[in-house]
C-alpha positions in Angstrom: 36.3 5.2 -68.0 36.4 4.1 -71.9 33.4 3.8 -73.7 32.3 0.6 -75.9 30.0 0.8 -78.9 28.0 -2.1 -79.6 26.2 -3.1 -82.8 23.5 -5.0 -82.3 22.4 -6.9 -85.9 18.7 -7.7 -86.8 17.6 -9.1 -90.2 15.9 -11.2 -91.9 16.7 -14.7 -93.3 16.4 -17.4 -95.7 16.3 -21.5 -96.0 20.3 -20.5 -97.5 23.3 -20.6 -94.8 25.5 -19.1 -96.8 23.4 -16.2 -98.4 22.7 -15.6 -94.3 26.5 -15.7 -93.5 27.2 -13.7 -95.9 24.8 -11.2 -95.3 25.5 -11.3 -91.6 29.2 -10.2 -92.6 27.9 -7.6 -94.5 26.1 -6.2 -91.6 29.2 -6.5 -89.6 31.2 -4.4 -91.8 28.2 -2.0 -91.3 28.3 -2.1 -87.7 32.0 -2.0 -87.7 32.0 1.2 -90.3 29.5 3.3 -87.6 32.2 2.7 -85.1 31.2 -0.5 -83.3 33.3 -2.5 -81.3 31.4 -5.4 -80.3 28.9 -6.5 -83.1 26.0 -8.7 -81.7 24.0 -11.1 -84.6 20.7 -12.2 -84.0 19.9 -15.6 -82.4 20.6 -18.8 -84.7 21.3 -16.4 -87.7 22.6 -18.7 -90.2 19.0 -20.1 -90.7 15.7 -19.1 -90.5 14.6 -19.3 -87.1 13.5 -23.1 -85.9 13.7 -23.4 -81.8 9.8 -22.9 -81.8 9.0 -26.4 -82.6 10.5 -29.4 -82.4 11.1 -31.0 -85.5 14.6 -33.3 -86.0 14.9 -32.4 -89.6 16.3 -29.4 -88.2 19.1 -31.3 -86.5 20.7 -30.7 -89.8 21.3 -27.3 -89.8 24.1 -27.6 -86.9 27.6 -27.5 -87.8 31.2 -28.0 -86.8 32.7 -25.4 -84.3 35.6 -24.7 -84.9 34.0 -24.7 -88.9 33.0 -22.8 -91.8 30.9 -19.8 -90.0 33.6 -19.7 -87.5 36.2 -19.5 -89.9 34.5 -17.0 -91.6 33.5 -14.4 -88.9 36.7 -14.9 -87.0 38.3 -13.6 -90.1 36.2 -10.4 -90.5 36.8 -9.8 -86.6 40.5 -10.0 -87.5 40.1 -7.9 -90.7 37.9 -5.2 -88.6 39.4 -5.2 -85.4 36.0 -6.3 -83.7 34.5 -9.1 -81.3 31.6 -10.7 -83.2 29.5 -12.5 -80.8 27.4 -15.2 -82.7 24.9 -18.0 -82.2 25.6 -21.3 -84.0 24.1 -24.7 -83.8 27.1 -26.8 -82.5 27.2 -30.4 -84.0 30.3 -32.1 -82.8 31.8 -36.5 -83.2 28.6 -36.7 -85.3 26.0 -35.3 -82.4 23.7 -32.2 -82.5 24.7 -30.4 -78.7 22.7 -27.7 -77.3 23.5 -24.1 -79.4 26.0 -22.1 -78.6 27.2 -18.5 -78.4 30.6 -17.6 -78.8 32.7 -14.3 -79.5 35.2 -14.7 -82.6 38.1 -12.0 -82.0 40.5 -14.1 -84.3 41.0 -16.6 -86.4 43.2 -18.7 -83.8 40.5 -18.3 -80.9 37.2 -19.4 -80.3 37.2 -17.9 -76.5 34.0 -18.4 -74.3 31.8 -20.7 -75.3 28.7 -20.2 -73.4 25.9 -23.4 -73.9 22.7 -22.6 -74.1 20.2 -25.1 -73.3 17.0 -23.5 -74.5 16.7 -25.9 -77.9 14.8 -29.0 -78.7 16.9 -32.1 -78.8 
């Protein structure tokens, strides 16, 4: 039986989505340069955490997937040779759906979108 290394990523973030996607990539390449396989990024990473109150403002940090965060860490899992498995808040035709987690092996596939219903709406 193979072995799998995972990297599980923990950090801290700001009001900034793309200072947090960018330091999420960063943490991938870590991950990825101790010999990780799989790299797992915290919960809602691209902002700082909401889903403890229920407030609509926050409606607007969801975003496109297939989008820019996608398009981003699907690259680096090309680059790297890695499955990133990320949560993103998932706006879609204009509506703010429940979040998401999906793995991004490639830029061409979003497999496995897995809902999860644990957010305000």
């Amino acid at each position: 039986m193979s072995k799998v290394r995972v990297g599980l990523v923990q950090m801290s973030c700001t009001a900034d989505k793309q200072e947090n996607l960018q330091k999420a990539i960063e943490k991938v390449k870590e991950a990825a340069k101790k010999g990780a396989q799989i790299v797992c990024l915290q919960e809602l990473f691209t902002s700082l955490y909401f889903c403890d109150v229920e407030d609509y403002e926050n409606f607007k940090l969801a975003e496109a997937i297939p989008g820019p965060s996608t398009d981003a860490l699907s690259a680096v899992a090309k680059e790297l040779g890695v499955v990133i498995i990320a949560s993103l808040f998932e706006k879609k035709n204009g509506r703010t759906l429940p979040q998401y987690n999906g793995s991004f092996r490639c830029r061409w596939n979003l497999p496995g979108q897995i809902p999860q219903d644990a957010y305000p709406r």
